[in-house]
N, C-alpha and C positions, 0 to 999 in steps of 0.2 A: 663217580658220576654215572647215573643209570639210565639208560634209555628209556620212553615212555614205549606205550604199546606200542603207539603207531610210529614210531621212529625205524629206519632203517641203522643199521652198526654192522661194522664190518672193522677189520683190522688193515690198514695199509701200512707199510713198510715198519709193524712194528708199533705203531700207533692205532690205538684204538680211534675210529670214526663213527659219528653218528649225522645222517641225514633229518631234519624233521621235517614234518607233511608242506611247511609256508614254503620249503626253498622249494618244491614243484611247483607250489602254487604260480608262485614268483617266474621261478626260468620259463615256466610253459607261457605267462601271459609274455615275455619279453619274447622267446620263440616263435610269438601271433604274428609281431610284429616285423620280426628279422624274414619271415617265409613270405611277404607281400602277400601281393594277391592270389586268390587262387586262380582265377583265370580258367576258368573248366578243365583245371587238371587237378582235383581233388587227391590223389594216391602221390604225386610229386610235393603237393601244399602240405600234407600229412608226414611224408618223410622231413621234410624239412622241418618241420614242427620237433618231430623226435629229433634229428639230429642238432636241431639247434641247442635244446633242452640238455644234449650228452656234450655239447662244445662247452657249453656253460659248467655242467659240473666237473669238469675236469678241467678246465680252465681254473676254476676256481679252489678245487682239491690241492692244483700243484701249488698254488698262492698261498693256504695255508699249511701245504707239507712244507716251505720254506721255512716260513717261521718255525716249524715243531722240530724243523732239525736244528735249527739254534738252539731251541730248548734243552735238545737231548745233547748236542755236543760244544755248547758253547757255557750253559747251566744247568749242565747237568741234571738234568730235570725231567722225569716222563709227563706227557702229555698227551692230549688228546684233542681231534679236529672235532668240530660242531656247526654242520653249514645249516644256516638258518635262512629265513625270506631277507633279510639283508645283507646277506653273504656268507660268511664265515669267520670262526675264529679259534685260535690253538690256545687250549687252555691247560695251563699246568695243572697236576693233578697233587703237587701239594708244595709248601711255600721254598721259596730257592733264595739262593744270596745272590742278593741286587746289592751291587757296589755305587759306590757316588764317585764323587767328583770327577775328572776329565777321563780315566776310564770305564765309569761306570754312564758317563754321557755316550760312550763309543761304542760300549756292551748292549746299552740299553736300545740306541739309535739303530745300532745293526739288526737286530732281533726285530727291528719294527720293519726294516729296508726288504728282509732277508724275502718277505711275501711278496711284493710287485719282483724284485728281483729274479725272484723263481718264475713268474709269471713273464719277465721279459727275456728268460734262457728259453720258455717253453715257446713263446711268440716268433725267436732266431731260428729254432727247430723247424719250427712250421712254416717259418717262409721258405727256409732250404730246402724242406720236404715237394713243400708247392712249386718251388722254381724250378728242382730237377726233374720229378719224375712225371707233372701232371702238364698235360699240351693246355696249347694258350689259343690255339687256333680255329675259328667257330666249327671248322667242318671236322676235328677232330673230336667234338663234342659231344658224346652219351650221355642219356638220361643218367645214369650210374657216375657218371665223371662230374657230369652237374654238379651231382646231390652234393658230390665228393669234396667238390672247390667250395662248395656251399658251406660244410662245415668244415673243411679245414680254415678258410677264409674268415669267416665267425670267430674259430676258436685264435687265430692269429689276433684279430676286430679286437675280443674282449680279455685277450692276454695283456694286450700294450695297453687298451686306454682303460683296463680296469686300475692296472698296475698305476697307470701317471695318475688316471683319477685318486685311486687312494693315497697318492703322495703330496694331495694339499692338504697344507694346514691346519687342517678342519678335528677336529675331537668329537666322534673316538677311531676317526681313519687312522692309515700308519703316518700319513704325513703327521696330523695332532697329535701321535705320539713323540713324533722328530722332535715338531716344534718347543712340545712341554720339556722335553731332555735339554734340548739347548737352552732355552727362556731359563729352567731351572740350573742350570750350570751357572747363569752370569748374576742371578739375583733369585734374593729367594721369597719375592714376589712373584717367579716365573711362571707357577702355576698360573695364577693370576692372567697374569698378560696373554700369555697365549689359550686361555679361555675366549678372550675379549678378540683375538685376532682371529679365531676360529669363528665365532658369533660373524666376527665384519663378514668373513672371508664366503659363509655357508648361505648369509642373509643376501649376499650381494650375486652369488653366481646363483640360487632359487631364482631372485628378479630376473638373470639372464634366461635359466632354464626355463620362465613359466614366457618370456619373451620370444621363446621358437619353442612353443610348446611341447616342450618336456614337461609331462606333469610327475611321471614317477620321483626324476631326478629333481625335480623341484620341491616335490613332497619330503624325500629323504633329506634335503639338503636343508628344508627347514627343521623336519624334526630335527636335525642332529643339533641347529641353534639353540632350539627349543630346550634342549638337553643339556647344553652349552649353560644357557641361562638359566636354569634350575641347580646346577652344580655351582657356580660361578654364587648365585644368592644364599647356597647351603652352606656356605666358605667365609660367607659374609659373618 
């Protein structure tokens, strides 16, 4: 797998990583949104803007260094991260043995957990971190301690409910991955079904999202239906 010009690559713990130009695009407009108002402190609204942008991509590094150490130590497999404008994903870098039946349901299922997982060890870190060493107290509070609770608070924010959010049902989250391992362990129509429970599941929480206007999470949740249902009629 090659980098394009414009991609960032670097190697983390052994694993080659590539960033491409959408996942800035993406963290900085979510970072607009996390840093409020500006409020006539343009140089506070700015930091926050960067540090939201640095909460998000290592929040989301360690979600998919979870999985890529499954890769390497569970199938044996090297791999490589790939954060994109919809997040990220570890992707083998050449074919591995994928077992079936009830332990290749267990093998398969953990490799999908292992990313929010990692993402809810990094979230216990940061709140221990935030509990002991940073004050709580308003008149203990510095521009610089702000900034500080800002992203640590953030990167706590998008560890835990990135991690539960990708644990629905929904295909191609890790949840839709769960789901297709178990659905397929009891029938082998599984596939099947949990296309169809991904479709309810993505169509029904968009209506929620677009109902307290979340338009991103409404947007992505349809596409991934959308996705759902073009796979689901190719199968047909």
């Amino acid at each position: 797998m090659q980098p394009h010009s414009h991609d960032i690559s670097f190697t983390l713990f052994g694993f080659p990583a590539i960033i491409q130009p959408f996942f800035w695009l993406i963290a900085a407009l979510l970072s607009f949104l996390f840093a409020g108002n500006i409020n006539n402190d343009m140089p506070i609204w700015i930091a926050k803007v960067f540090l939201g942008m640095l909460a998000i991509l290592i929040s989301i590094l360690v979600h998919e260094l979870g999985h890529a150490l499954v890769f390497r130590y569970v199938f044996r497999t090297p791999c490589a991260i790939v954060l994109h404008g919809f997040g990220g994903v570890a992707v083998p870098l050449h074919h591995y043995l994928r077992r079936y039946g009830f332990r290749g349901m267990l093998e398969n299922g953990f490799l999908s957990f292992a990313g929010p997982l990692a993402g809810f060890i990094l979230g216990f870190l940061t709140l221990v971190l935030m509990l002991t060493f940073l004050p709580t107290a308003p008149e203990d509070i510095s521009p610089v301690v702000m900034l500080l609770l800002h992203f640590i608070g953030l990167m706590l924010w998008i560890s835990v409910a990135w991690g539960i959010f990708n644990l629905l049902p929904i295909y191609p989250m890790d949840g839709g991955h769960i789901a297709r391992e178990i659905f397929h362990y009891f029938s082998p129509q599984g596939i099947k079904w949990s296309l169809l429970l991904s479709m309810f599941v993505a169509v029904m929480l968009a209506v929620i999202a677009l109902r307290f206007e979340q338009i991103y999470i409404a947007f992505l949740l349809a596409y991934f239906a959308y996705q759902n249902y073009r796979e689901l009629e190719v199968r047909k």
